[in-house]
N, C-alpha and C positions, 0 to 999 in steps of 0.2 A: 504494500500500500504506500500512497504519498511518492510515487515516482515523479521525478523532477519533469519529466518531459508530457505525463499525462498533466502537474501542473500546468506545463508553459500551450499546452492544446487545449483549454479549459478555458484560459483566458484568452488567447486565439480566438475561441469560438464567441466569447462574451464580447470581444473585441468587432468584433468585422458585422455580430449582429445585429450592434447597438449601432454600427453607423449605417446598418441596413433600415431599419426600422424606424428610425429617426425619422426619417423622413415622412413620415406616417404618425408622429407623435398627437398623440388624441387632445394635447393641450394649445395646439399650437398649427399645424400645417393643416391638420383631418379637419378639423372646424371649419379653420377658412376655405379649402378645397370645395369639400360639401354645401358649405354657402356660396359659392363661388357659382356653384352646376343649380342654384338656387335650391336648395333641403332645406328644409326646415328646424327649429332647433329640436324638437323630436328626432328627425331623421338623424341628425347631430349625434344626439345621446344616444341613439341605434345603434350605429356607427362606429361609436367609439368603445360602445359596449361590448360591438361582434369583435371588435379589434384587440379588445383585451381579454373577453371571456367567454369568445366562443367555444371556448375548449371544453367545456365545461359537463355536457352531455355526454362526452365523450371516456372520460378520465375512470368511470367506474368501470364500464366495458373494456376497457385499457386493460385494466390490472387484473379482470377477470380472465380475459384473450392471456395475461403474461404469468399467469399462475408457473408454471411449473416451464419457462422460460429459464435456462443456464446461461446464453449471451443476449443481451440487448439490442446489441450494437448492430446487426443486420437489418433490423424493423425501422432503429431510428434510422439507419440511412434509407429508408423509403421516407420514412419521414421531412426530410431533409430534403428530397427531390420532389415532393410536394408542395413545400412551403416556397422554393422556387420558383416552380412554374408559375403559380398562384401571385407570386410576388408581380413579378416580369409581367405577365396577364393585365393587371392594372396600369401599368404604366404604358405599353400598348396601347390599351384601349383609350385611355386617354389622349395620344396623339393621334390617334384615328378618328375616333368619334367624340372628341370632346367641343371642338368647335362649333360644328353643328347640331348636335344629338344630344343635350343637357342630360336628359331621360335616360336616354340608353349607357349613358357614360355610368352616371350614378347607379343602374343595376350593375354594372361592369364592376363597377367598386365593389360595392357590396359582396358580389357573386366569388371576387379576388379577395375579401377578404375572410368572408364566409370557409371557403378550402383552407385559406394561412391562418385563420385561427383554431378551424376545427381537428386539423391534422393535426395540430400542438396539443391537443388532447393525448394524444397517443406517445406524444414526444415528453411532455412532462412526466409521467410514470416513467418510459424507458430513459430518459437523461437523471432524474432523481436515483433510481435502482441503480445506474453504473456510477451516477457520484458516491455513493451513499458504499458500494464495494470499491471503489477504489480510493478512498482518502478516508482518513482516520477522522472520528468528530471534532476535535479541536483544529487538524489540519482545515477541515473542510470549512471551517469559517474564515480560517485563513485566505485559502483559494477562493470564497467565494470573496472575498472582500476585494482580491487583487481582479480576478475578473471584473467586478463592479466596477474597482479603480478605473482598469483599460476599459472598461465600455463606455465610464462616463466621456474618458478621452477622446474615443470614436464617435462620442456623438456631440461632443463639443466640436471638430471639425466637421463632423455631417452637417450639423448648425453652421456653421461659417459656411460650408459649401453651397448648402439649401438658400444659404441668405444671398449669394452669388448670383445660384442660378434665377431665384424669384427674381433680382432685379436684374439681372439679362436677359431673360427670355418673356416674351410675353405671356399670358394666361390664354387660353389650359395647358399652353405644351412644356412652361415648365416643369407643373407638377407632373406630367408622363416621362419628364426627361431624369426627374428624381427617382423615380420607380423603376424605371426599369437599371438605371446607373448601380443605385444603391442595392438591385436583386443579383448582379453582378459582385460586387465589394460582399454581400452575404454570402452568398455560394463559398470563399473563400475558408470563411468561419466555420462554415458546413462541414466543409472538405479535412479541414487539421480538426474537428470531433472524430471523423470518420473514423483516425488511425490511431483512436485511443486505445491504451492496451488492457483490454478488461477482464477480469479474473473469470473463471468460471463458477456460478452461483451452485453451493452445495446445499445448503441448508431449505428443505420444501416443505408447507404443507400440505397435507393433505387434497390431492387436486378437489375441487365442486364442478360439476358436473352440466351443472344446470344452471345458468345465470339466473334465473329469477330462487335461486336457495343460494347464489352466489351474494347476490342482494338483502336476503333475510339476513346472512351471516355478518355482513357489514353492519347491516342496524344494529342485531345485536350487539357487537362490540362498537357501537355508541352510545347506545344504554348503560353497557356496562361501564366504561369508561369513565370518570370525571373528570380527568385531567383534560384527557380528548375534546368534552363538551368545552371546554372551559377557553381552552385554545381557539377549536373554532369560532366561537364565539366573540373574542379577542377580535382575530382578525377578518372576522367575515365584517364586525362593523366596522373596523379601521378602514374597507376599502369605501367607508361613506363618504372622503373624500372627492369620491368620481361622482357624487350628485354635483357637486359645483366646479371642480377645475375642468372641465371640458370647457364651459362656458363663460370662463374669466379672460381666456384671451377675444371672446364677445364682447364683454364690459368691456374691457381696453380699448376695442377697436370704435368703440360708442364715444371714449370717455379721454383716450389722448389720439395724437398723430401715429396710427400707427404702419409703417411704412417697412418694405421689404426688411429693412435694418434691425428695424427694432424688432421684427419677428426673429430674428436670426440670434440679436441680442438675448430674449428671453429664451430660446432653446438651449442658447450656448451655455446661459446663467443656470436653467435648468440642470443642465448637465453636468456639468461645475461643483454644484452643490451634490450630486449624485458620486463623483468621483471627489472630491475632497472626503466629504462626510466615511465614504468607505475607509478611509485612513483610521478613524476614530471604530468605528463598525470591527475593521479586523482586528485591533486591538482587546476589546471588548469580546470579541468574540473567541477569541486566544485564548482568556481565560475563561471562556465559557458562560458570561454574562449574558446570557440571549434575552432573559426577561428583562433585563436592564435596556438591551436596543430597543425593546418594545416599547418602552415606557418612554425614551427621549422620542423613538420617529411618530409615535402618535400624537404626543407635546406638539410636535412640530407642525402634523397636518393640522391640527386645532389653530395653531397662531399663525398658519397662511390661508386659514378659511376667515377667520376674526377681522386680519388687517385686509381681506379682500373688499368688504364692508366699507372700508373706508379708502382703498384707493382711488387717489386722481392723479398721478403720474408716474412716469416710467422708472423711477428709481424703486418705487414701491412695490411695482408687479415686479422687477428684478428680485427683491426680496423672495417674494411672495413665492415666485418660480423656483428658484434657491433652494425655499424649506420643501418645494414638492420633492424637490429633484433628490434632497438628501436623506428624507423621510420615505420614500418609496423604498427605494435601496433598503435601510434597515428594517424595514419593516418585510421585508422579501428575507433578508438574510434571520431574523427571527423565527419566523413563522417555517422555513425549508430546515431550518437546525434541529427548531425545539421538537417537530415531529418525526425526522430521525433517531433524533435519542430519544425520545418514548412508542417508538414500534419497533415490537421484535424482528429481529434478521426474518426469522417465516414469514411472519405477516406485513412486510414491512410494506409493499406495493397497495397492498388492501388498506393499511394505513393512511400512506399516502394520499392513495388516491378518496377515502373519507375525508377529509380535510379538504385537499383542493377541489373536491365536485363541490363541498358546500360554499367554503371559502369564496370559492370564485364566482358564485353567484352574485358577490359584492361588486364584480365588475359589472354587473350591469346596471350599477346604481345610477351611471348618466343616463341610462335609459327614463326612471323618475325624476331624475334633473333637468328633463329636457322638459317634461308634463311642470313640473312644480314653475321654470322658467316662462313657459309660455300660460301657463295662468296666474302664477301671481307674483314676476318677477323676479331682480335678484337680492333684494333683500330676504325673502321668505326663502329664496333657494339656501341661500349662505346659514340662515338663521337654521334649517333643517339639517343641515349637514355639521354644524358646529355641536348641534344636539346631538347625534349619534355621535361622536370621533368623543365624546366627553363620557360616554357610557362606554366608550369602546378602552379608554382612557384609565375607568376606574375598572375594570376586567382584567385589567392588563396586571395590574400589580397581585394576581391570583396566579398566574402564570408560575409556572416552578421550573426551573434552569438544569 
């Protein structure tokens, strides 16, 4: 375990995916894009929801299909040639049919990101199970910290990039000249997971036979569980965040000048705050402090929903983007650790994937932030989301390390 070279292909991968994805960032490009092809802020919150939690459906089926799976790594690289295609697809269609086809473009999206998000369903279970055999728990907060570090990197230049090409190229083509650039620069990240060197999984149980007894089994050990519940819980409402920052680079674009620049500005700030803050996350995490990360990155998304309330100018949304960019991160690197080390090597997939099926239901919170937006604003929107991230807050410190 902890071989140096499945480190440096770890962060490889975290590297080249974060300046893939970027480009697509649901705080910042995905809003305006989809306002662009004229969506609505529903459609918005759609959007940004399929783009972060479409997986979601998918992740218990995952780890039913990987039961009694000894290597990973074959399935994720379908994985990985999926999320491809799917990538590259959007960015196409956009230079095809975005100038004339509003309509058709935005099913285009959707439909691209519908595959890139759902295939990640299958990829989260099999990329957890081979981190989880190949690094040791203390290592792996390590690695995920230094990953985090380079991906914030890569997408602090995909932000200078993106902010490049927004003002060279005119609209729609440069958002398709982003998508398919950047589906390109991902494949690379893809390719160095490929040749991870992954141990063979000994330890099985008992295959289930029947996914809907494959299903009962998981309820039950959520029942049983209270730590399980307790986690989930944590962070299914920490992701209450995504009811309002989809829609603050909206207020902005209402509230200051906001121009090719300063979009790029705030992704770059974003990302800044996502790679700096890992500094602080892998230390913390070295010594196995995970509830502790939980408790500062939910702090954080509370005091960049609070000061959204009252932003009116660009220094303040720099903030604001900051604490998203460095609270995401930890709060990612908490919630992938803590239920590592509380599921058995057996059950560890079934684990897993109880957590993240529910968990990630919390991505679709922009989906309510889009409804809350367009009926009754963004005060009500910020004031609903400050409420949950404060219950999510006091949960957190139940959390056991």
């Amino acid at each position: 375990m902890d071989k140096f070279s499945n480190h440096i292909k770890n962060i490889l991968h975290g590297f080249f995916l974060a300046v893939g994805t970027t480009v697509a960032e649901p705080a910042t490009i995905l809003p305006l894009m989809v306002n662009y092809f004229g969506g609505s802020p529903i459609l918005i919150g759609f959007f940004s929801g399929l783009m972060r939690g479409g997986a979601v459906l998918m992740q218990l089926f995952a780890a039913y299909r990987a039961q009694h799976y000894a290597l990973m790594l074959p399935y994720l690289r379908r994985v990985f040639l999926a999320r491809f295609l799917s990538w590259f697809f959007i960015g196409a269609a956009i230079v095809l049919f975005g100038k004339d086809h509003p309509t058709l473009t935005l099913w285009c999206i959707g439909t691209g990101l519908f595959f890139f998000s759902f295939s990640a369903g299958f990829g989260a279970i099999y990329f957890r199970e081979i981190v989880a055999k190949i690094f040791t728990h203390k290592f792996r907060g390590k690695t995920m910290a230094w990953r985090q570090f380079f991906a914030g990197l890569g997408s602090i230049l995909s932000g200078a990039v993106a902010a490049w090409v927004l003002e060279t190229f005119e609209p729609p083509y440069d958002f398709g000249y982003l998508f398919m650039l950047s589906a390109i620069l991902m494949g690379a990240g893809f390719l160095a997971f490929s040749t991870i060197d992954e141990p063979l999984k000994e330890h099985f149980e008992t295959k289930i036979e029947s996914f809907r007894a494959f299903l009962k089994h998981a309820l039950e050990i959520l029942r049983a569980d209270r730590q399980l519940q307790i986690q989930i819980a944590t962070f299914l409402l920490a992701y209450s965040y995504l009811i309002a920052m989809p829609f603050v680079i909206l207020d902005a674009k209402e509230t200051i000048d906001l121009t090719g620049t300063a979009v790029g500005m705030l992704i770059t700030t974003q990302m800044a705050g996502a790679m700096i803050s890992n500094i602080v996350w892998g230390k913390l995490g070295g010594m196995g402090h995970y509830r502790l990360i939980a408790n500062i990155s939910i702090s954080m998304q509370l005091l960049a929903v609070v000061l959204a309330l009252f932003a009116h100018s660009l220094p303040i949304y720099l903030i604001i983007f900051f604490l998203f960019g460095a609270a995401a991160d930890g709060n990612r690197i908490a919630s992938s650790n803590l239920i590592l080390i509380l599921a058995p090597e057996a059950k560890r997939p079934l684990y897993v994937a109880i957590q993240m099926n529910i968990v990630s239901l919390g991505m679709f919170f922009s989906i309510m932030g889009g409804f809350i937006l367009h009926f009754g604003g963004y005060t009500l929107l910020y004031s609903a989301a400050a409420t949950m991230l404060l219950t999510a807050l006091v949960l957190s410190f139940r959390l056991r390390d």
